[in-house]
C-alpha positions in Angstrom: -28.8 -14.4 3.6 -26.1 -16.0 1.7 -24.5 -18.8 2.4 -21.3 -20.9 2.1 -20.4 -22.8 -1.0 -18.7 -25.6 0.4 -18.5 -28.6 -1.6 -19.7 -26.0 -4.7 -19.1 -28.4 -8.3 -19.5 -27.3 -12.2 -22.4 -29.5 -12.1 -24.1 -28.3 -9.0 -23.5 -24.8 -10.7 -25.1 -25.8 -14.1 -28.0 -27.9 -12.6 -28.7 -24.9 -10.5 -28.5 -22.6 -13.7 -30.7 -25.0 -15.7 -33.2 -24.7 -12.9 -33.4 -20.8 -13.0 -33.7 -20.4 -16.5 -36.2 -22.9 -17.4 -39.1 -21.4 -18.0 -37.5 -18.8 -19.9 -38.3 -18.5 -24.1 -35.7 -18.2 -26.2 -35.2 -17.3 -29.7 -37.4 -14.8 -29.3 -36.2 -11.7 -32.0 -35.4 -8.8 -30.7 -37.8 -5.9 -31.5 -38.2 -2.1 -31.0 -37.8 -0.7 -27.4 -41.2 -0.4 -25.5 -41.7 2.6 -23.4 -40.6 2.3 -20.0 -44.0 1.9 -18.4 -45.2 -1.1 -21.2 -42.7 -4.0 -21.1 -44.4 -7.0 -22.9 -45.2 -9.5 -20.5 -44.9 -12.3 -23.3 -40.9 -11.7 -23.7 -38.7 -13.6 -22.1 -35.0 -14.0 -23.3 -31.7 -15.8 -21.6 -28.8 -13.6 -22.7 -25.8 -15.3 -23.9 -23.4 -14.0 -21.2 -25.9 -15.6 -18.3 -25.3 -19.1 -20.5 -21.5 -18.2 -20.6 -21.5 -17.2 -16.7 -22.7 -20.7 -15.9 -20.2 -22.4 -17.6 -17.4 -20.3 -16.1 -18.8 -18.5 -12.9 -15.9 -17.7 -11.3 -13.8 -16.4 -13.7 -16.1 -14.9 -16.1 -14.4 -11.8 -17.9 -16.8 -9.6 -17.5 -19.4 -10.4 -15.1 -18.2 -11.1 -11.2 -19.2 -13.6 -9.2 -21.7 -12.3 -6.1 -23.4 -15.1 -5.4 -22.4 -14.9 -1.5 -22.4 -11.4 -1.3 -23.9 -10.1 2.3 -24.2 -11.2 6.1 -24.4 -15.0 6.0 -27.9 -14.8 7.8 -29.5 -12.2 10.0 -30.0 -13.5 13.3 -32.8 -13.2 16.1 -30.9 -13.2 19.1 -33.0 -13.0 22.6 -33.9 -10.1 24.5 -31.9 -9.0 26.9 -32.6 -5.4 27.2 -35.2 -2.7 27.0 -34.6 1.2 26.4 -37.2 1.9 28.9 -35.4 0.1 31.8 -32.3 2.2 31.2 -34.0 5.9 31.1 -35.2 5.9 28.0 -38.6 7.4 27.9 -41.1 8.3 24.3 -42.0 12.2 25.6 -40.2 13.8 23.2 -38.3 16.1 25.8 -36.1 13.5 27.5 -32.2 12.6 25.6 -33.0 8.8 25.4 -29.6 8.7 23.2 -27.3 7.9 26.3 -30.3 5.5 27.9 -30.3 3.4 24.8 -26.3 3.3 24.9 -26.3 2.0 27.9 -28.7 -0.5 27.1 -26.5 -2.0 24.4 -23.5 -1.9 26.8 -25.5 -4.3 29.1 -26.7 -6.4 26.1 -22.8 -6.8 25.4 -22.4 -7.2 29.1 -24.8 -10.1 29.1 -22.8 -11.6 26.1 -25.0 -10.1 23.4 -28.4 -10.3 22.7 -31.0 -7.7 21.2 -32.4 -3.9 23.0 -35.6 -3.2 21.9 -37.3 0.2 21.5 -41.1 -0.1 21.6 -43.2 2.1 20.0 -43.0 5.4 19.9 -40.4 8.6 19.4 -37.8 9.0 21.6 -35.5 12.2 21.0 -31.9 11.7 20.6 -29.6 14.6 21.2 -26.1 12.3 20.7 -25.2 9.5 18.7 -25.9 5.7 19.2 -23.1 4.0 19.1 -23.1 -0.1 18.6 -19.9 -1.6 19.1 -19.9 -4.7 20.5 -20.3 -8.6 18.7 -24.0 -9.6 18.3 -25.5 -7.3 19.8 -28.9 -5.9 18.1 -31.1 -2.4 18.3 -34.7 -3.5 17.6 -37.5 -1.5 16.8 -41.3 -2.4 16.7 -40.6 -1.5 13.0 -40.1 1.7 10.7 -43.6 2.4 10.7 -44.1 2.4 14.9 -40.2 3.5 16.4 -38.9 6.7 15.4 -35.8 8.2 16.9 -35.9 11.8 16.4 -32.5 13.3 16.0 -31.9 17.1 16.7 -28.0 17.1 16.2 -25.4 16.7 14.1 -22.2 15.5 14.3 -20.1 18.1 13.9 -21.4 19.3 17.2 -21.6 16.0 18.7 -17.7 14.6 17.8 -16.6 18.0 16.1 -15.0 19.3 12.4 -13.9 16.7 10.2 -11.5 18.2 7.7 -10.1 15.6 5.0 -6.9 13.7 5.1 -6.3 14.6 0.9 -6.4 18.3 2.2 -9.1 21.8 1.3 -11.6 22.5 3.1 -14.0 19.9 2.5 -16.0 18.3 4.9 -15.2 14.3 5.3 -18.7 14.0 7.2 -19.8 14.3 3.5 -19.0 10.9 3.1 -18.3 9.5 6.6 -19.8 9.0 10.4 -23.5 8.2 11.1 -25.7 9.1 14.0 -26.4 5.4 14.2 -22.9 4.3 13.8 -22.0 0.3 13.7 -18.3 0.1 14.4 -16.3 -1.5 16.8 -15.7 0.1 20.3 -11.7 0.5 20.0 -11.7 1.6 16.2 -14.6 3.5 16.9 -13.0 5.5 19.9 -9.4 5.8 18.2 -11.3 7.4 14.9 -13.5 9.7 17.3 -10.0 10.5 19.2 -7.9 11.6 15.5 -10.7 13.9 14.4 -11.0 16.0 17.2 -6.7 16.0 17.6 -7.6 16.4 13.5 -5.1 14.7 12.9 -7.4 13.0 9.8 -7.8 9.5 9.6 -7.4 6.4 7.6 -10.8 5.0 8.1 -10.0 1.5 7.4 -9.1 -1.9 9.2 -5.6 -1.3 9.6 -5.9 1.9 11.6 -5.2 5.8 11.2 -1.9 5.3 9.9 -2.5 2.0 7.9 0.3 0.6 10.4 -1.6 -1.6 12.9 -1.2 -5.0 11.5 0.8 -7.8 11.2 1.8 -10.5 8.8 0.5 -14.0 9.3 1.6 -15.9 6.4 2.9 -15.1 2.4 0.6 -16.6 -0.1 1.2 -18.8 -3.1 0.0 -17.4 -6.4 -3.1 -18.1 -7.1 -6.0 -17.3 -9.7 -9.1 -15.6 -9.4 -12.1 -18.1 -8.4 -10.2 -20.0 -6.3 -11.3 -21.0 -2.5 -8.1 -22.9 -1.6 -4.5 -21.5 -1.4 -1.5 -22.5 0.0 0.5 -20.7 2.4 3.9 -20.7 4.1 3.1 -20.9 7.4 -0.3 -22.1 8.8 0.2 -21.8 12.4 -1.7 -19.2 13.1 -4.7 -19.9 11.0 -7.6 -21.6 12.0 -11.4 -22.2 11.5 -13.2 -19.5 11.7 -10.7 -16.7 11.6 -11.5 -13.6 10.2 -8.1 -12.5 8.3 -7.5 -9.9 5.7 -5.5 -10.6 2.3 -3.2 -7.8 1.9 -2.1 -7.4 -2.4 0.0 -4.6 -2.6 1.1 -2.7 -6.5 4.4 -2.4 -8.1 6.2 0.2 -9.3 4.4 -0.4 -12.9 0.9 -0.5 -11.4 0.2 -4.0 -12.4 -2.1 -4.3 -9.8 -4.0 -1.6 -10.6 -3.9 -2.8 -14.4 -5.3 -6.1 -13.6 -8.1 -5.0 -11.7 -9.0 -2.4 -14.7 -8.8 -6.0 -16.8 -5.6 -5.8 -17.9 -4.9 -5.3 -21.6 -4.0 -2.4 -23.5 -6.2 0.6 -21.9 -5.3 -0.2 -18.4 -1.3 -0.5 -19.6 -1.7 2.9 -21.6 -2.9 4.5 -18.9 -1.3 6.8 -16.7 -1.5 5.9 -13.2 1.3 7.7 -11.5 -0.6 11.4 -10.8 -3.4 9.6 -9.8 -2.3 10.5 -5.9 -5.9 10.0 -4.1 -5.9 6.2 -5.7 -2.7 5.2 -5.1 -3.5 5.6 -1.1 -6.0 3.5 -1.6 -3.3 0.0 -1.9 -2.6 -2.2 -0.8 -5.8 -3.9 -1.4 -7.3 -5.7 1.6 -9.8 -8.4 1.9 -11.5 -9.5 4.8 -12.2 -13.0 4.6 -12.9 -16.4 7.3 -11.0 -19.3 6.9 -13.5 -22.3 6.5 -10.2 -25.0 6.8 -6.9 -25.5 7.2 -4.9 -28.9 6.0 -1.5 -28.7 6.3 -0.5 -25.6 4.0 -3.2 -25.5 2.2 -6.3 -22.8 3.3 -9.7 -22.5 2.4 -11.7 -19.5 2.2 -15.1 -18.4 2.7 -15.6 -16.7 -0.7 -13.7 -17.0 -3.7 -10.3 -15.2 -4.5 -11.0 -11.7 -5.7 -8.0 -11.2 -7.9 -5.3 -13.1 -9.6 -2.4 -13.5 -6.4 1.1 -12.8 -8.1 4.3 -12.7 -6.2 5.2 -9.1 -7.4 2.2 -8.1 -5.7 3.3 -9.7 -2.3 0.3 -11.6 -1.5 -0.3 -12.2 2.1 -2.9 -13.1 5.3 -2.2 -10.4 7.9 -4.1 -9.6 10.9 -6.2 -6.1 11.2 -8.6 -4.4 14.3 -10.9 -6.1 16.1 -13.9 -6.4 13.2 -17.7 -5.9 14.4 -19.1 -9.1 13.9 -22.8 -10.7 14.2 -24.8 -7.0 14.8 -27.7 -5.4 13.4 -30.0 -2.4 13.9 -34.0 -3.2 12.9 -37.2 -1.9 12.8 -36.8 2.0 13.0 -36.9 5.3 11.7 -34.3 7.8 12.0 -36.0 11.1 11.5 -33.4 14.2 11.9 -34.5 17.8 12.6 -35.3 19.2 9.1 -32.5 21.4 8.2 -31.5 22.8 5.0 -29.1 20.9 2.9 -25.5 21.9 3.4 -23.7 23.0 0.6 -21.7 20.8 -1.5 -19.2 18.8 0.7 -19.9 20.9 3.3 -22.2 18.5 5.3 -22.6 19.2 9.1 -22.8 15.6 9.7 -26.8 14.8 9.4 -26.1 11.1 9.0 -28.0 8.0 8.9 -26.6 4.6 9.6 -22.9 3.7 9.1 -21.2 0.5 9.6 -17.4 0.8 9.4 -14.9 -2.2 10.1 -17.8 -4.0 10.3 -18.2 -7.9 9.0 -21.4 -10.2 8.5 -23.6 -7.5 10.5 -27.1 -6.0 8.8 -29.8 -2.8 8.8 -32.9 -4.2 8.2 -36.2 -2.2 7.9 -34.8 0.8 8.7 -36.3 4.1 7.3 -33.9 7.5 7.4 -35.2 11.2 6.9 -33.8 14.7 6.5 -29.8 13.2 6.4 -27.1 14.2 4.7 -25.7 11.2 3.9 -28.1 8.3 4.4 -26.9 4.6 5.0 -23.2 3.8 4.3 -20.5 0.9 4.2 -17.0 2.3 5.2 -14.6 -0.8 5.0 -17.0 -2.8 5.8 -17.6 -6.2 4.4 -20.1 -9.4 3.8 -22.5 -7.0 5.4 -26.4 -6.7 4.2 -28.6 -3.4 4.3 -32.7 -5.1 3.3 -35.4 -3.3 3.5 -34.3 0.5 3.6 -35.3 3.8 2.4 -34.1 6.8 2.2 -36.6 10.1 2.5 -36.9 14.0 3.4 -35.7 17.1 2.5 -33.1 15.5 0.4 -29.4 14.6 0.5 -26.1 14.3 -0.8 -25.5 10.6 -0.7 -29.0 8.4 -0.3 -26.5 5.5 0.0 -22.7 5.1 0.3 -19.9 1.9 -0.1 -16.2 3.4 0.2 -13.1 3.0 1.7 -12.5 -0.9 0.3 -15.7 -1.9 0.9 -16.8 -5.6 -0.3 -18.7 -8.4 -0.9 -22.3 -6.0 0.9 -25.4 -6.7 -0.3 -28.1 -4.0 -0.8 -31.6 -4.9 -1.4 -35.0 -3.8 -1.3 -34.1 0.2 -1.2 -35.8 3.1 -1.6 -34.6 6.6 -2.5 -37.8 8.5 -2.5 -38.1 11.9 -4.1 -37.1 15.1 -2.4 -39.5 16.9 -0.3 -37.9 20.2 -1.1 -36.4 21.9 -3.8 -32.7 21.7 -3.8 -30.5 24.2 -3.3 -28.2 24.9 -6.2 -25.0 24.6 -4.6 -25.9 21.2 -3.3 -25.0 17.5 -5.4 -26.9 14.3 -5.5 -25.3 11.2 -6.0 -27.4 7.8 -5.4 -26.0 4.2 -5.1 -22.4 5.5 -4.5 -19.5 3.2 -5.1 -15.5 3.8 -5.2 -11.8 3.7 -3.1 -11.4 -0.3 -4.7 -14.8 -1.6 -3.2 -15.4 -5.0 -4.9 -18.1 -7.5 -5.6 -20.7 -5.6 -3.9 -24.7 -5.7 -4.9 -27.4 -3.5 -5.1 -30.6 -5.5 -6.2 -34.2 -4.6 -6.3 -34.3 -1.1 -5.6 -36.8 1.8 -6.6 -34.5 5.4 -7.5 -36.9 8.0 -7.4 -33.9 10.2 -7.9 -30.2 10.3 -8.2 -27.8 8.0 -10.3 -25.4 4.7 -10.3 -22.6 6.9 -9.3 -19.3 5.4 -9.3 -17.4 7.8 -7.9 -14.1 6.8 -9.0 -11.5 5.2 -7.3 -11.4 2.3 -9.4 -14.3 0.5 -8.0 -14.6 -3.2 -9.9 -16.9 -6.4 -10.0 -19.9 -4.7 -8.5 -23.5 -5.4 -9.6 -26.4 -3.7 -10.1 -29.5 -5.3 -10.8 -33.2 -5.3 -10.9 -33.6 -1.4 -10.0 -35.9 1.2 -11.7 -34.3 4.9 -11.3 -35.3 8.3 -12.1 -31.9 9.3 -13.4 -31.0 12.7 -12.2 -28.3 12.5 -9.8 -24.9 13.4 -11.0 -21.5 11.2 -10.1 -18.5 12.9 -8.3 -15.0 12.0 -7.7 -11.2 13.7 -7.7 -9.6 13.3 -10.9 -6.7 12.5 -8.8 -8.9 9.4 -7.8 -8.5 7.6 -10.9 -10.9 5.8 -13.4 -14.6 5.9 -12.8 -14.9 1.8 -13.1 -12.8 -1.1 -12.9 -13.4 -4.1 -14.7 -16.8 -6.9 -14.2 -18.6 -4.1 -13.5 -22.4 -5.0 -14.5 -26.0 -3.3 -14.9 -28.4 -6.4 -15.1 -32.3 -5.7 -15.7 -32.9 -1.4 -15.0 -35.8 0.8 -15.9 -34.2 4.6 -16.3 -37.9 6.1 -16.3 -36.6 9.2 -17.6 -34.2 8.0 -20.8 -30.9 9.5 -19.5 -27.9 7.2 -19.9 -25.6 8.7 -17.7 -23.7 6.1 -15.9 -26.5 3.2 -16.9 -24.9 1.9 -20.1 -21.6 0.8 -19.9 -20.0 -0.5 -23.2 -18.5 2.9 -23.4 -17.5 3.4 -20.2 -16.6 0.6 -18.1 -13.9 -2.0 -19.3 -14.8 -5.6 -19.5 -17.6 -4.8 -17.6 -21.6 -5.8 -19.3 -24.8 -4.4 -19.7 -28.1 -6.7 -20.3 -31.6 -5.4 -20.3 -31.5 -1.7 -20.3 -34.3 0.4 -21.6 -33.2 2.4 -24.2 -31.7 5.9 -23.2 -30.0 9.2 -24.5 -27.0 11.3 -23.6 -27.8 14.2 -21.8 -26.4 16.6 -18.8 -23.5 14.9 -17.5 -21.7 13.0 -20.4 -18.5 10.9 -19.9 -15.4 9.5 -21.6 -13.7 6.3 -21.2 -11.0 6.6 -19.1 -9.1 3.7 -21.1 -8.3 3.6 -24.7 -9.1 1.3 -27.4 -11.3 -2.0 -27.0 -12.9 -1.8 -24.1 -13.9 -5.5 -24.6 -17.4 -4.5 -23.1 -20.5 -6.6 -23.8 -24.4 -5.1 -24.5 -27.0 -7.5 -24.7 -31.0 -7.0 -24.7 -30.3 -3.2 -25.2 -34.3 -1.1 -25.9 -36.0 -3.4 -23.5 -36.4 -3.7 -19.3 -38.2 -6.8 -17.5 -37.3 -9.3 -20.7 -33.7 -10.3 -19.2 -34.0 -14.0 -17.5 -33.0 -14.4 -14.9 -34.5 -11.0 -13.8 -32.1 -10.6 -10.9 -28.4 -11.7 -11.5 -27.8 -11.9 -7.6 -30.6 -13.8 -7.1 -29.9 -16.1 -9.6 -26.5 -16.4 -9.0 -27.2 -17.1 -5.2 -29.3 -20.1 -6.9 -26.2 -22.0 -8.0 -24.5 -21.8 -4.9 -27.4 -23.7 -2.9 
């Protein structure tokens, strides 16, 4: 997938830039909108924001740099283990679920290494569980290796209520039945909910306490890949740390990642209980180099680093690193849809505390929640879809989640009506996740639902959607979008602008290439005041936008 910048120049980026856009036409005057099914293959415009991006990609006010966003390269590791030699048989009778657990225990045993499932279904009555480095589950592919699922995971691990309080149910939103995490975060989260005693779900433990400083950090400004730190000594190539930036009493943090200015200043933060949990920010990042006090990153700085903020490198749990799950369906017994954040826990594929791992061609039926990033980072999901009776959240990035890459999805139209005390999101977003990417999917239903939380600097691009999902989200949670925030090339095949167009909406955030649509059903109001300082640009067309794909082309310039 992506990969390291090193050595990256302004004229590396601009000769890269030059290269993607030349054989766009320019000039071209802008016309009516087409109807969504007719674009006119002739047009082809470059958008003055991608010209502006390539002169300043890293610091661009409103659109984010994700360039490097995703694993750094999904890996084919050697066999080490079959299913079959561990108990696992395709009748559809036998539990395979703890045969194909201990099959990836032995692949970790052995070091790592990839369990395949050949074809077939195999019934799973538990969960599988992947917990250990570079280890990956291998099907023969989504079309051959099913894994039929009959329960959920309120029976398999028990009730999980939520840590904000009510009676919700936090599997609406959490846990999979193929669940990527590592083994001792994995067994101390498992352990909380059923003490329920509820959870922090993210890398620095239920209580947010286990973690350590390693070093202060210098200011620094958004873009950059080196900073300089007080003490080095426990830094080193390859490292996996996590930048800690914590608010201050005036919620400048909080201002500056809305875009600062005189919205995010006017706004009242302090009520806003459910977002303030969510700071200190952390990062997840490797360290590429150390010389002397000076450190360099793997991905550019997120944010400005100022010393109110108390900008530090600290350690975090044990990350999953370097594993996957391929080539397989998840089919669940068909039950009916739970009601409205009520979900039983009919979950697909979850990776949590997770870092450079990756689903790939990986099909998931009759869930609740489908596939979903909780604090998990530089990860990829290519190649999945999301199918069946219907479900609350096709796909789901929470809990600081950052720098993932989503492509090639699918969220195919419901099977079944739904019931009307159910909710349907989409591409779900929110609790600070940054700098994520969802590029080149097909919506046959649901929405771009940012789901407040303050979510900033993601991407979509390159999608068609059937708009008719609706977004969620506390109001205690805070603004539905953050700043750099951009929709880049989408077909909305039904006209509805909810969520898609984001001048009015999103703050320093940009829209280019958007059919042209109407308010209608849900309708929403800035959450900031005055100038949003929010750009539109080849509004009343789809497929004329060049590049096409913003990640894509962005990727380009890193090369």
């Amino acid at each position: 997938m992506s990969t390291a910048h090193h050595g990256m120049t302004r004229r590396s980026l601009l000769a890269g830039a030059t290269a993607v856009a030349a054989t766009a036409v320019t000039g071209t005057p802008a016309h009516a909108a087409e109807a969504p099914g007719t674009p006119d293959p002739r047009r082809r415009e470059v958008p003055s924001l991608w010209r502006e991006f390539t002169r300043t990609p890293f610091t661009h006010p409103q659109i984010p740099y994700v360039g490097l966003a995703g694993a750094a390269r999904i890996r084919r590791l050697p066999v080490v283990a079959d299913v079959r030699a561990y108990g696992a048989v395709a009748d559809g009778v036998t539990d395979c679920a703890p045969a194909i657990n201990r099959a990836i225990a032995a692949a970790a045993r052995a070091g790592g290494g990839t369990v395949t499932i050949p074809p077939g279904t195999f019934r799973i009555d538990g969960l599988i569980h992947l917990g250990y480095d570079d280890v990956v589950l291998r099907g023969a592919g989504s079309g051959r290796t099913t894994l039929y699922a009959t329960k959920n995971l309120t029976e398999l691990i028990g009730p999980y209520g939520s840590r904000y309080g009510g009676t919700k149910s936090a599997w609406s939103w959490a846990g999979g039945l193929i669940w990527l995490a590592p083994k001792a975060r994995w067994d101390s989260l498992t352990a909380a909910i059923r003490a329920q005693d509820w959870p922090f779900e993210g890398w620095t433990g239920n209580r947010r306490d286990e973690w350590e400083q390693l070093t202060p950090v210098a200011p620094a400004r958004r873009g950059d890949r080196t900073v300089t730190v007080a003490d080095p000594s426990r830094l080193r190539p390859g490292r996996l740390v996590l930048l800690r930036v914590a608010d201050d009493t005036d919620h400048t943090l909080l201002r500056h990642m809305a875009g600062d200015g005189d919205g995010p200043a006017a706004y009242y933060w302090e009520d806003k209980t459910k977002l303030l949990s969510y700071v200190p920010y952390e990062w997840p990042v490797r360290v590429t180099a150390v010389r002397g006090h000076r450190v360099t990153l793997e991905r550019p700085l997120p944010l400005d680093l100022r010393p109110e903020w108390n900008p530090q490198l600290t350690t975090h749990v044990r990350e999953l690193t370097g594993s996957g799950v391929e080539g397989l369906t998840l089919d669940v017994m068909e039950t009916p849809q739970s009601p409205h954040l009520l979900d039983k826990g009919y979950n697909g594929v979850v990776l949590q505390c997770a870092y450079d791992c990756w689903v790939d061609d990986v099909t998931v039926r009759n869930v609740d929640n489908g596939f979903g990033l909780v604090a998990a980072s530089a990860c990829t999901l290519r190649r999945t879809r999301v199918g069946g009776r219907g479900e609350h959240h096709p796909y789901f990035c929470r809990e600081g989640s950052h720098d993932n890459l989503i492509e090639d999805f699918t969220v195919e139209q419901r099977t079944v009506p739904a019931p009307s005390d159910t909710q349907l999101h989409g591409i779900n977003v929110e609790g600070l996740s940054s700098y994520n990417v969802w590029s080149r999917g097909e919506m046959r239903m649901g929405t771009f639902d940012s789901h407040r939380g303050l979510p900033f600097a993601n991407v979509r691009t390159d999608i068609t959607v059937d708009n008719d999902g609706r977004h969620g989200g506390d109001a205690n949670a805070g603004p539905l979008f953050g700043a750099r925030f951009t929709h880049w090339n989408v077909r909305v095949t039904n006209g509805r602008a909810g969520l898609m167009r984001l001048d009015g909406l999103a703050p320093w955030s940009a829209t280019v290439g958007l059919n042209t649509v109407t308010d209608f059903d849900q309708i929403d109001v800035p959450d900031f005041t005055g100038d949003l300082h929010s750009r539109l640009e080849l509004y009343g067309t789809w497929d004329a936008v060049r590049p096409r794909n913003l990640y894509e082309a962005q990727r380009a310039l890193s090369r």
